[in-house]
C-alpha positions as CSV (number, residue, x, y, z in Angstrom):
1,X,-5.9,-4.2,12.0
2,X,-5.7,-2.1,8.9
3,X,-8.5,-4.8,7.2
4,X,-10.2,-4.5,10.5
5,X,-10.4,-1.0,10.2
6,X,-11.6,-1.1,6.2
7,X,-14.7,-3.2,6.7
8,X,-15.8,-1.3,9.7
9,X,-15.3,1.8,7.7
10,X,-17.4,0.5,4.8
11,X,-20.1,-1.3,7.5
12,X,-20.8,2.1,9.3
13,X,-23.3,3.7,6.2
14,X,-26.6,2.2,7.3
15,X,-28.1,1.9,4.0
16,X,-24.8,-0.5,3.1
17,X,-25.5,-2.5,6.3
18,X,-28.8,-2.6,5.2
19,X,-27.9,-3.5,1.9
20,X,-26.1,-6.3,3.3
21,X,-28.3,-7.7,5.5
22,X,-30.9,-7.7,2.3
23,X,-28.2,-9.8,0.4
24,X,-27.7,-12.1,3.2
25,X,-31.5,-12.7,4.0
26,X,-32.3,-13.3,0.4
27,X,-29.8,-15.3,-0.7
28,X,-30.1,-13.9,-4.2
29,X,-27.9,-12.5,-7.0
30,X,-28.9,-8.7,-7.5
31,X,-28.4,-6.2,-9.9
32,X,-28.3,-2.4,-9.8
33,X,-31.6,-1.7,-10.1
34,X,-32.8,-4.0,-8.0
35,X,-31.1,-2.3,-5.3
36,X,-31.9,0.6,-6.4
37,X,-35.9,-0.2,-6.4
38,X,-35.9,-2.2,-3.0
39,X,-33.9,0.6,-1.1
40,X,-35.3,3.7,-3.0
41,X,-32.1,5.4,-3.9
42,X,-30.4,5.9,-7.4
43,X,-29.0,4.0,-9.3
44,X,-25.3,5.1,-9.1
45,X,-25.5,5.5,-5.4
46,X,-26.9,1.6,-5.4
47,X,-23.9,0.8,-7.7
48,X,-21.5,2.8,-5.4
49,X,-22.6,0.9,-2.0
50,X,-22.2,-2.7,-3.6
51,X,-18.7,-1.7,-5.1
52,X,-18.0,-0.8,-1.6
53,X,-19.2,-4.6,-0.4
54,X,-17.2,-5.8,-2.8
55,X,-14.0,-4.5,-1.9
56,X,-13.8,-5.9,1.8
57,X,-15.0,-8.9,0.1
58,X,-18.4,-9.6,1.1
59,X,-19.8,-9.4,-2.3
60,X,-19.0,-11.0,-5.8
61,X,-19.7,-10.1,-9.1
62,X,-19.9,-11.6,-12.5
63,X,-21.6,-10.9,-15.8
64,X,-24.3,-12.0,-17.7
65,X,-26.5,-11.9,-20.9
66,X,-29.7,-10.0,-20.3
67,X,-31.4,-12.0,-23.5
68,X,-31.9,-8.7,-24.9
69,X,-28.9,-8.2,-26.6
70,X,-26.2,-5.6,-26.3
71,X,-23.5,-5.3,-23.1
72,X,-24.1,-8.1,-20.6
73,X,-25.2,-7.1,-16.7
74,X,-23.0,-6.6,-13.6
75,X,-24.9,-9.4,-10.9
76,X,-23.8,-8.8,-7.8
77,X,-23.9,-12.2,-4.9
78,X,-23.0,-12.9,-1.5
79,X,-19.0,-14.2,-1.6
80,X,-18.0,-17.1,1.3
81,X,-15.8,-14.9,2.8
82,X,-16.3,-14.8,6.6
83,X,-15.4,-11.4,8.2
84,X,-15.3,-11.1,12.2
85,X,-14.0,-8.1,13.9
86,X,-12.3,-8.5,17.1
87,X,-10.6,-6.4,19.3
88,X,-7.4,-7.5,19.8
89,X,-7.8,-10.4,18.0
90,X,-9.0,-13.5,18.6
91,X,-9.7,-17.0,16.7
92,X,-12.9,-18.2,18.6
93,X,-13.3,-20.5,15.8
94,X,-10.2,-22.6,16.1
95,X,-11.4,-23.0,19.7
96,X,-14.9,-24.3,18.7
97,X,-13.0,-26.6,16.2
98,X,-11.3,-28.0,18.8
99,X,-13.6,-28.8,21.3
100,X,-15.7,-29.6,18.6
101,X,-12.6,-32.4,17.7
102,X,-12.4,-33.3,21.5
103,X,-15.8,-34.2,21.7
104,X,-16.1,-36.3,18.5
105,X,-12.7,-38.3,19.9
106,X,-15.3,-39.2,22.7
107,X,-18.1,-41.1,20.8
108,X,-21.6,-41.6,21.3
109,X,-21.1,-39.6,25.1
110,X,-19.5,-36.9,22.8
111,X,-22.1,-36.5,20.7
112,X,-24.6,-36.7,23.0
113,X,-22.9,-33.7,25.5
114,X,-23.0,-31.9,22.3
115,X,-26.8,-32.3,21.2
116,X,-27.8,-31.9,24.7
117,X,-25.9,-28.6,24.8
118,X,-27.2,-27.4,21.9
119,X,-30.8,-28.0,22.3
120,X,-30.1,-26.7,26.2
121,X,-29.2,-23.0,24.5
122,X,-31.6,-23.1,22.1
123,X,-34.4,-23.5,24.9
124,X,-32.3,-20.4,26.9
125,X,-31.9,-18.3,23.8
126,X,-35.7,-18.0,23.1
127,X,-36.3,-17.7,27.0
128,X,-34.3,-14.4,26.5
129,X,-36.6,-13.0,24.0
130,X,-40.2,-14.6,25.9
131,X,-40.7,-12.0,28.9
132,X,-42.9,-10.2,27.0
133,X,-45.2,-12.5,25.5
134,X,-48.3,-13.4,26.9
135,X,-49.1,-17.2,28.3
136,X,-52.3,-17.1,25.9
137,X,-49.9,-15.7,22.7
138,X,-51.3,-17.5,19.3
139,X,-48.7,-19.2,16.7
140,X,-48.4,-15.5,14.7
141,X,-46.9,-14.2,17.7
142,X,-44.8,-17.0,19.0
143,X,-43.4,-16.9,15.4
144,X,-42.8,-13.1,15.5
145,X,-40.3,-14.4,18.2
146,X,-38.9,-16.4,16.7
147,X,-38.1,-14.5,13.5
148,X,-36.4,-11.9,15.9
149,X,-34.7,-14.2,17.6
150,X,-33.3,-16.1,14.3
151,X,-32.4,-12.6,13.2
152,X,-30.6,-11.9,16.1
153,X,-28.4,-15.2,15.8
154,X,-27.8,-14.3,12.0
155,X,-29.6,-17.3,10.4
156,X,-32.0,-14.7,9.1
157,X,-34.7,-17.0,8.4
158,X,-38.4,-17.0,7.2
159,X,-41.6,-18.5,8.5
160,X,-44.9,-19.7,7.3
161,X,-47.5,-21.3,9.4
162,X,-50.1,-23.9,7.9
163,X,-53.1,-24.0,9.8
164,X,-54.7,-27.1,7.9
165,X,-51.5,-29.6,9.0
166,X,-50.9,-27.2,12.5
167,X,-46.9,-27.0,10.6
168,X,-44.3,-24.2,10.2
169,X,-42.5,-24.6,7.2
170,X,-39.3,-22.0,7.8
171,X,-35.8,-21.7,6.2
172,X,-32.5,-20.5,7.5
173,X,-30.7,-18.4,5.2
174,X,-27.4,-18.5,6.7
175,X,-25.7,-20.9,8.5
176,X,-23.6,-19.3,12.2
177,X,-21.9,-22.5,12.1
178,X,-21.2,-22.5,8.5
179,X,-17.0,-22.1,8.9
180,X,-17.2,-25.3,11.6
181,X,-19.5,-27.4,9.6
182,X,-17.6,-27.3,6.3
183,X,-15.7,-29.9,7.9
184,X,-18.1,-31.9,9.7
185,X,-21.2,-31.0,8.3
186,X,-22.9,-33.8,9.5
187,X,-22.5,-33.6,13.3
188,X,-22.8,-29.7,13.6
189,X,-25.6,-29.8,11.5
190,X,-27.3,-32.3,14.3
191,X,-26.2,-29.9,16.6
192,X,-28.4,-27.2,14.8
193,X,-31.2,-29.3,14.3
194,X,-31.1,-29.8,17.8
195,X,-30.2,-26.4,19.0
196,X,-33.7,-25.2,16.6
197,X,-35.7,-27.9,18.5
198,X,-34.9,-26.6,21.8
199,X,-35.8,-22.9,20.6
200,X,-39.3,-24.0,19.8
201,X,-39.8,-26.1,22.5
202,X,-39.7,-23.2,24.5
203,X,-42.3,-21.8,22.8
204,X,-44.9,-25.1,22.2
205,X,-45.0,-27.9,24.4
206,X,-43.8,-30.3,21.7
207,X,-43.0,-30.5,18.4
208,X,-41.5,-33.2,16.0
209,X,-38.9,-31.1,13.6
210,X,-37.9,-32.5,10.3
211,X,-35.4,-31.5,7.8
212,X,-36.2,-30.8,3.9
213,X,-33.3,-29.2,2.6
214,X,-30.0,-29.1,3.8
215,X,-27.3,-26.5,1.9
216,X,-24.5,-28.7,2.9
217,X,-25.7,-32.0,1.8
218,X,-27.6,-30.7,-0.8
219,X,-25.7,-27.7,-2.3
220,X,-28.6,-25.4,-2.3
221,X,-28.8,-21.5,-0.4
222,X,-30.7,-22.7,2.6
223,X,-31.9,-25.5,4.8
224,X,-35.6,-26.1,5.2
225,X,-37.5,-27.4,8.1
226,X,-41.0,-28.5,8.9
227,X,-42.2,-28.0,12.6
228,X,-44.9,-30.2,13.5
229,X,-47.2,-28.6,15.9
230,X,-48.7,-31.1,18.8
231,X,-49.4,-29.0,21.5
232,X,-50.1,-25.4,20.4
């Protein structure tokens, strides 16, 4: 409770928050300054807010050469540590990790429960977020909904359309599943694939989604995905 109490503490500034959430969607190391040019405020209040991060662990740092000589730089990075605030609380993850478990004992019909579920709330979760867009929407705004909705589930991802190949090439930035599929990266990550079929399915009649990147498999920041548009 007393940890509990910290990083809510420290999470309640909105600039920090904000802070955060830049770190997160960006997936890159920062310094200082470059905190203190995105967000506009000086350079020992940027400094302050990071240190801040850092204590209730959501934030790393390190040092390196600038290549310009003299003392190296303070980089600051996202850590791995996961914090979740509950009140009392409660381990929803060794309960996914279970059923996770139960359904992978179960084989093929296991797996394909779990796909089905997945791309069943990604189709709901974006029907959520749909009852105010128009039935003649073009792809900017059905990807406006999308980014919002992404947000909202914490992948924080990014978008671009390609009108000569009717594509979206988009990334997630962070994985919501990312404590679960350390251990089974495969399956979950089927799940997700899945799970982001089913949200833009709800948004174009079809669509064949292929993956790119993979920050599992291939140790990089982010997973990558092309959508190929059939029906727009």
């Amino acid at each position: 409770m007393k940890n509990t109490l910290k990083v809510t503490n420290v999470m309640s500034d909105p600039t920090r928050f904000n802070i955060y959430q830049h770190l997160v969607e960006h997936h890159q190391d920062v310094s200082v300054t470059d905190i203190s040019e995105a967000f506009d405020i000086h350079p020992n209040v940027a400094r302050l807010h990071l240190s801040k991060l850092e204590e209730i662990n959501l934030v790393t740092s390190y040092l390196k050469k600038t290549g310009k000589g003299g003392r190296p730089g303070r980089r600051y990075q996202l850590s791995n540590e996961v914090v979740e605030l509950n009140f009392p609380a409660r381990d929803y993850k060794i309960l996914s990790s279970i059923a996770l478990e139960a359904l992978m004992d179960l084989g093929e019909p296991g797996k394909q429960a779990l796909y089905e579920t997945g791309k069943k709330y990604g189709t709901e979760v974006m029907h959520q977020d749909m009852k105010h867009l128009n039935e003649d929407a073009d792809v900017k705004e059905k990807i406006t909904v999308l980014e919002r909705t992404g947000r909202m589930l914490g992948m924080y991802p990014s978008f671009k359309y390609d009108k000569e190949t009717n594509s979206i090439h988009f990334s997630v930035n962070n994985c919501p599943f990312r404590e679960i599929a350390s251990n089974n990266h495969q399956l979950v990550c089927e799940m997700h694939r899945i799970f982001l079929k089913g949200m833009f399915e709800a948004l174009f009649t079809s669509i064949e989604l292929i993956e790119e990147k993979n920050m599992f498999a291939d140790n990089c920041s982010n997973c990558a995905y092309i959508a190929k548009l059939s029906i727009v």
